[in-house]
Backbone as JSON Lines, residues from 0, in Angstrom:
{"i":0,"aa":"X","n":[62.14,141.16,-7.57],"ca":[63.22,141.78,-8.28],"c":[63.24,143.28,-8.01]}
{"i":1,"aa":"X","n":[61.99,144.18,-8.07],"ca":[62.31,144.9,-8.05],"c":[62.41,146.13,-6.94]}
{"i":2,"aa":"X","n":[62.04,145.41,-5.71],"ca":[62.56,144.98,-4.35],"c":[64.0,145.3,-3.67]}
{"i":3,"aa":"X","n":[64.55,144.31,-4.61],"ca":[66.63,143.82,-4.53],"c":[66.98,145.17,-4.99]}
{"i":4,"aa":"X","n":[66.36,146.04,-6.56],"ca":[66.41,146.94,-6.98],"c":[66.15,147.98,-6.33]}
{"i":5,"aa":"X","n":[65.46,147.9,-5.53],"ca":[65.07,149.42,-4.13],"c":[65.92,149.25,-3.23]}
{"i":6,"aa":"X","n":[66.7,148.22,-3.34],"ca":[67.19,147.93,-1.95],"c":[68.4,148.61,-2.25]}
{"i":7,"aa":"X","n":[68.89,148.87,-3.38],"ca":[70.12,148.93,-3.71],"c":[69.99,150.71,-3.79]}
{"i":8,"aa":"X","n":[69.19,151.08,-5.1],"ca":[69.38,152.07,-5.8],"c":[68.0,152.92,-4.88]}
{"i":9,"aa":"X","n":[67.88,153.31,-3.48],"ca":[66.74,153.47,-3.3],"c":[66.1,154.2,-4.08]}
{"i":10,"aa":"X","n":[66.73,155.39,-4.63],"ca":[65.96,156.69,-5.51],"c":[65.42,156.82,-6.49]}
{"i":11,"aa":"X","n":[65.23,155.33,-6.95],"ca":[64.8,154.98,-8.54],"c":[63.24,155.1,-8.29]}
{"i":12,"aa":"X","n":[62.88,155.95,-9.8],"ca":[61.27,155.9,-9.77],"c":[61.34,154.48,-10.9]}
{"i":13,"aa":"X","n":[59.94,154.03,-10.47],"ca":[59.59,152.69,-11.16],"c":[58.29,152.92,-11.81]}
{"i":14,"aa":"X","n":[58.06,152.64,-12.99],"ca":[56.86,152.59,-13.85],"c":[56.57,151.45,-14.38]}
{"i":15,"aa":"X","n":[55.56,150.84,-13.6],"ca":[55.12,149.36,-13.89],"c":[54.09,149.4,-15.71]}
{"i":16,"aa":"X","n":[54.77,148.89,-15.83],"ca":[53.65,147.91,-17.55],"c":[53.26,146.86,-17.43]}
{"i":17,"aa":"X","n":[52.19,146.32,-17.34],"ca":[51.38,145.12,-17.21],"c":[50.16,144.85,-17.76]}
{"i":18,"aa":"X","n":[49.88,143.96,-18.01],"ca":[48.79,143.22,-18.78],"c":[47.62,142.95,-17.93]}
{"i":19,"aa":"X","n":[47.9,143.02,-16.21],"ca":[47.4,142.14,-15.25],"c":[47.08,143.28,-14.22]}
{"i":20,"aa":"X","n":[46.16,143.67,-13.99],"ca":[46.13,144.64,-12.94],"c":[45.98,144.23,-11.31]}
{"i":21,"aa":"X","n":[46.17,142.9,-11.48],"ca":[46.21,142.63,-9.85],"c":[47.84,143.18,-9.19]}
{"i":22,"aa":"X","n":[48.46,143.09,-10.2],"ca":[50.04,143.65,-9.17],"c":[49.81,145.4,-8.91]}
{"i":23,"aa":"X","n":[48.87,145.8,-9.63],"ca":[48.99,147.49,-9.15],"c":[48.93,147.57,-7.57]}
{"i":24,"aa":"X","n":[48.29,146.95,-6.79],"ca":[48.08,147.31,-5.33],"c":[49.5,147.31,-4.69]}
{"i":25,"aa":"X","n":[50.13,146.17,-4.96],"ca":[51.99,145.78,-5.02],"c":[52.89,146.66,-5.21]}
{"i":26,"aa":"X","n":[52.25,147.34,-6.61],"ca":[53.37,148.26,-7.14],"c":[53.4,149.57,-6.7]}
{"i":27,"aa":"X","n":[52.51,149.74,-6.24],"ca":[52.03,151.22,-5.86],"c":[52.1,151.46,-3.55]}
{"i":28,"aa":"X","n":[52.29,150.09,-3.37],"ca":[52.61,149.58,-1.75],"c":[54.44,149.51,-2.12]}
{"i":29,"aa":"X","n":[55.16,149.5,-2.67],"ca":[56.19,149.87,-2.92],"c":[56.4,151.46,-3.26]}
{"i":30,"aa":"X","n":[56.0,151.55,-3.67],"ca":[55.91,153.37,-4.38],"c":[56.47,153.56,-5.72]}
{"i":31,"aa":"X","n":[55.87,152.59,-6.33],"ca":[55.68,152.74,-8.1],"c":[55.36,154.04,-8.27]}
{"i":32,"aa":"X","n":[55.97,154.89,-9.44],"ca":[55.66,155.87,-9.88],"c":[54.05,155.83,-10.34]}
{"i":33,"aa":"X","n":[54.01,155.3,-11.65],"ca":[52.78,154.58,-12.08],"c":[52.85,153.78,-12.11]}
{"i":34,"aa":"X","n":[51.26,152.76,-12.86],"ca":[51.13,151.52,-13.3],"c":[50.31,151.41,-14.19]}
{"i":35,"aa":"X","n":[50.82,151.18,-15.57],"ca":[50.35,151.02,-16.95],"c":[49.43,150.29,-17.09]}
{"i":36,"aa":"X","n":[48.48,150.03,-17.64],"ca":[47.95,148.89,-17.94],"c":[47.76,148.98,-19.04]}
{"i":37,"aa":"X","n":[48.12,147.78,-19.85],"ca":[47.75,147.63,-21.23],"c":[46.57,146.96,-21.6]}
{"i":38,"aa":"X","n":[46.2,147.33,-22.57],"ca":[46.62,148.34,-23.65],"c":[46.58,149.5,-22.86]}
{"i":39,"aa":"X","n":[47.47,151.02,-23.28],"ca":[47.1,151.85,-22.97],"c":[47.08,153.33,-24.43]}
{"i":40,"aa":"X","n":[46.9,154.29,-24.13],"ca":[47.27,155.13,-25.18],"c":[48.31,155.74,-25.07]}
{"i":41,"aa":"X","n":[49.24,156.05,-26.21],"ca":[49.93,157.49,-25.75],"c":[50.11,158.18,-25.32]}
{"i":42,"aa":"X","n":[49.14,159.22,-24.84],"ca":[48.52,160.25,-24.26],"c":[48.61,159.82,-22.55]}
{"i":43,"aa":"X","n":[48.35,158.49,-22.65],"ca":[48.76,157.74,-21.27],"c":[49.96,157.79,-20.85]}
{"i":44,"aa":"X","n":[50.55,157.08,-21.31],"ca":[52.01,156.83,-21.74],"c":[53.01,158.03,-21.29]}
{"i":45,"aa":"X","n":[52.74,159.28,-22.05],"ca":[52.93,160.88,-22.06],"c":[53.09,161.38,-20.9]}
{"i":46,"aa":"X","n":[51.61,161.03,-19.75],"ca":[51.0,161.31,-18.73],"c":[52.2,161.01,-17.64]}
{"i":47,"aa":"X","n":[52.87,159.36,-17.85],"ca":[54.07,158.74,-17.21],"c":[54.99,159.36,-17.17]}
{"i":48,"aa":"X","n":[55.35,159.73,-18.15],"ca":[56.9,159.41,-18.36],"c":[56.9,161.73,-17.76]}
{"i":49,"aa":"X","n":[55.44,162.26,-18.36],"ca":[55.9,164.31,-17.71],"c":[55.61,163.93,-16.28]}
{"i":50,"aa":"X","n":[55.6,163.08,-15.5],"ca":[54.81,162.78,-14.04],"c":[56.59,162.19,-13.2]}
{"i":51,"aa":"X","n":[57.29,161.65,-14.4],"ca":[58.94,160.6,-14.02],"c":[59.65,162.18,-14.07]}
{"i":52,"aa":"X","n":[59.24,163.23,-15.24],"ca":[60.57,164.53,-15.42],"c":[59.84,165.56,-14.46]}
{"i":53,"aa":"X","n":[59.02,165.81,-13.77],"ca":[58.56,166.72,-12.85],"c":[58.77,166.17,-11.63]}
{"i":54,"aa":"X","n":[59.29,165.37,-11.38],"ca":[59.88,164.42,-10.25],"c":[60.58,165.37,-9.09]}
């Protein structure tokens, strides 16, 4: 999916959330912004989203 979604909109940053850390290698071989893993903290979280506006 989010693939079809690059394909289209190339310029989109993507910030993966997951439970499962085997897709980080995936997400980040695409050029995921980050990749969450949950649980995470806030402070994490924070880390994402000033890393998506300094873009």
């Amino acid at each position: 999916m989010v693939k079809k979604i690059l394909s289209i909109h190339f310029d989109t940053n993507i910030i993966f959330i997951s439970s499962d850390r085997k897709y980080a290698i995936q997400a980040f071989e695409i050029d995921a912004l980050d990749y969450l893993l949950k649980p995470f903290t806030k402070e994490r979280f924070r880390l994402s989203i000033e890393r998506l506006y300094n873009m």
